[in-house]
C-alpha positions in Angstrom: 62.6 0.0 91.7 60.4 1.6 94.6 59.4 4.3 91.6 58.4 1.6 89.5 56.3 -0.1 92.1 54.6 3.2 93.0 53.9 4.1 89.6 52.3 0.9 89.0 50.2 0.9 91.9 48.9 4.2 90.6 48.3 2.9 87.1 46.3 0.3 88.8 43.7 2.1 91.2 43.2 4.9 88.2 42.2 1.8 85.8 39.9 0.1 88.9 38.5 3.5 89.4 37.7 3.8 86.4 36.2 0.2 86.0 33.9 1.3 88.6 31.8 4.0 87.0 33.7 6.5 89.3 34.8 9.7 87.9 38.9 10.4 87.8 39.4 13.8 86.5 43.0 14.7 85.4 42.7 18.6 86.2 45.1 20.2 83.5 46.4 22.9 85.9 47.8 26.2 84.1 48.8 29.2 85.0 47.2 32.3 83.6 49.9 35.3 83.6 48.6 39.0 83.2 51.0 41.3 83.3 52.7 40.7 86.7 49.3 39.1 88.0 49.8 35.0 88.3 47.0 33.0 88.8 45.5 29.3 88.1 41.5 29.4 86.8 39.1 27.1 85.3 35.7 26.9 84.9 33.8 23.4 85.9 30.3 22.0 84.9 28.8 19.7 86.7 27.3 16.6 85.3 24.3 16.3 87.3 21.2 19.0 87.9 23.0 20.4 90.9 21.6 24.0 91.7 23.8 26.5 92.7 22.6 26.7 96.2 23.9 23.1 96.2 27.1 23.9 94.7 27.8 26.5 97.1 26.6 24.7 100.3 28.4 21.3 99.0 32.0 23.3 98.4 31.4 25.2 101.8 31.3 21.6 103.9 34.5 20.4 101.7 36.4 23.2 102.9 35.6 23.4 105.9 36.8 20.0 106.5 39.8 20.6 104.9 40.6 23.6 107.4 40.1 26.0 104.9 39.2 29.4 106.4 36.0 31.5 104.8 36.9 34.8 104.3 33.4 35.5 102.1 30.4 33.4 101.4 27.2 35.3 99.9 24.7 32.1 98.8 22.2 34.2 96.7 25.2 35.8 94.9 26.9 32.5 94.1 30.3 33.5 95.8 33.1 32.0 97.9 36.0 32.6 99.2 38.8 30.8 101.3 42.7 31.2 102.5 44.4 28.7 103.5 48.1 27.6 104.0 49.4 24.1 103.8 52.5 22.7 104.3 53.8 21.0 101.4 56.9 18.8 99.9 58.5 18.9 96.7 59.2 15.4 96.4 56.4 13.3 93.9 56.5 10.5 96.5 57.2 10.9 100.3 57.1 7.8 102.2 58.3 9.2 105.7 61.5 7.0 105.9 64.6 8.0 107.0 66.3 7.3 103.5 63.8 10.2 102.0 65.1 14.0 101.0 62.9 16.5 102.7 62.2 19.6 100.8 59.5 21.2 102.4 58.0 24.6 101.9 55.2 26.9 103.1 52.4 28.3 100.8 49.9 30.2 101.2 46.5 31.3 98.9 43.1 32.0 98.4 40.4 29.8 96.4 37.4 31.9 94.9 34.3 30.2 93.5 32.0 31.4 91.3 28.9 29.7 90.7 26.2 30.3 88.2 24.4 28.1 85.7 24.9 24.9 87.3 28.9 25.5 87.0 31.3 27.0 88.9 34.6 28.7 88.1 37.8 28.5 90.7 40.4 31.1 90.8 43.3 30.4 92.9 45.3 33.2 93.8 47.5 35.4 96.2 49.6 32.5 95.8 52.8 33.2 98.3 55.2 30.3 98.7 57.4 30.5 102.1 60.6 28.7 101.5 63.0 28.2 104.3 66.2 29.3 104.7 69.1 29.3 107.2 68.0 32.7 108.6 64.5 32.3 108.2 61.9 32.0 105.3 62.1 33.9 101.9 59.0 35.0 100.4 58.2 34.7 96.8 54.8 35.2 95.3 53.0 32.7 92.4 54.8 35.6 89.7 58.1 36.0 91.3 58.2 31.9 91.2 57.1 32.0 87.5 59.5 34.3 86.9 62.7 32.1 88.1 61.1 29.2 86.8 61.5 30.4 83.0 64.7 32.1 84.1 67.0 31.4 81.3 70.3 32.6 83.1 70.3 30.2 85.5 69.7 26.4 84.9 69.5 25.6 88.7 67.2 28.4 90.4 64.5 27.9 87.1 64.5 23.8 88.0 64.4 24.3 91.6 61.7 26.9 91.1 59.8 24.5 88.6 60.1 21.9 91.2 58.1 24.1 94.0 55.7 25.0 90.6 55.3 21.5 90.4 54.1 20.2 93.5 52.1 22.8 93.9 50.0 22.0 90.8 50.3 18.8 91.6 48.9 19.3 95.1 46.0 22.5 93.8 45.1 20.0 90.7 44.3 17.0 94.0 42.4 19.7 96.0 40.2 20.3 92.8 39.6 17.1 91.7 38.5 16.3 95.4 36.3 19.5 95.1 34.5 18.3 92.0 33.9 15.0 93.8 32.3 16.3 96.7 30.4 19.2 94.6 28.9 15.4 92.6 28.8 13.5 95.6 31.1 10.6 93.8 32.9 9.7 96.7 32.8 5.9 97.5 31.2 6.8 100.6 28.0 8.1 98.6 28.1 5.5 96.6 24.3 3.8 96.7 25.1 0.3 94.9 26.1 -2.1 97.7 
């Protein structure tokens, strides 16, 4: 019932959202495998005659409020890149309650942004998830969690891994959406009808 309720309360504020001239983007997340290489990439065009120098300074202030760290930013050259590591939960809905399964796990990555012609591409990778243990945390990289996901052997390590796939698509296809916001300046807060 509490699913129901949740799901409908999503439903809702996507359709009023979208009543409202703002912009929802449903980010089809995929992962690009080369070879033993795993990473997630798109490429993104803005709406509105943003430069690049706008792009990149925009993107630079989202991340930085999001406690990303930058690792390289060259302006003129239309480049970016941050690390981060966030912890996240492999539940769809977390409430905080005491009736709630925590799953949590550690991951860790880097976001690169490439921006030319009024677009930019994002490449998510060195994508290491940190899952803890009774001894400690095991470390598996974006491949190695691929790789048990579509493990055909075993029925329970391919769903638990998809699960940790999952929610981290879930939570990288958020962070994007939110990036293309603030790249626009769509937020509510920018809004200049009032």
């Amino acid at each position: 019932m509490k699913t129901f309720f949740l799901s409908f309360a999503f439903i809702f504020l996507a359709f009023t959202a979208r009543c409202q001239g703002n912009t929802v983007i449903t980010d089809s997340i995929a992962i690009h495998v080369d070879g033993t290489n795993a990473y997630y990439q798109k490429t993104v065009k803005v709406d509105t005659n943003i430069m690049e120098s706008m792009i990149y300074l925009r993107s630079l202030e989202f991340f930085a409020a999001k406690n990303f760290q930058q690792n390289y930013g060259y302006d003129q050259e239309g480049k970016l890149i941050c690390t981060t590591a966030q912890d996240l939960n492999t539940n769809k809905v977390y409430i905080g309650d005491e009736s709630d399964n925590v799953d949590p796990y550690t991951v860790q990555f880097s976001i690169t942004l490439d921006m030319k012609n009024r677009r930019y591409r994002y490449t998510i990778s060195n994508v290491v998830f940190y899952m803890p243990t009774e001894t400690g945390n095991r470390r598996l990289g974006l491949y190695d969690m691929y790789e048990k996901a579509t493990n055909t052997q075993s029925k329970r390590v391919a769903r638990d891994a998809k699960k940790v796939l999952d929610s981290f698509e879930r939570y990288i296809g958020s962070l994007t959406s939110e990036l293309y916001q603030a790249i626009e300046k769509k937020g509510a807060i920018d809004n200049t009808k009032f």
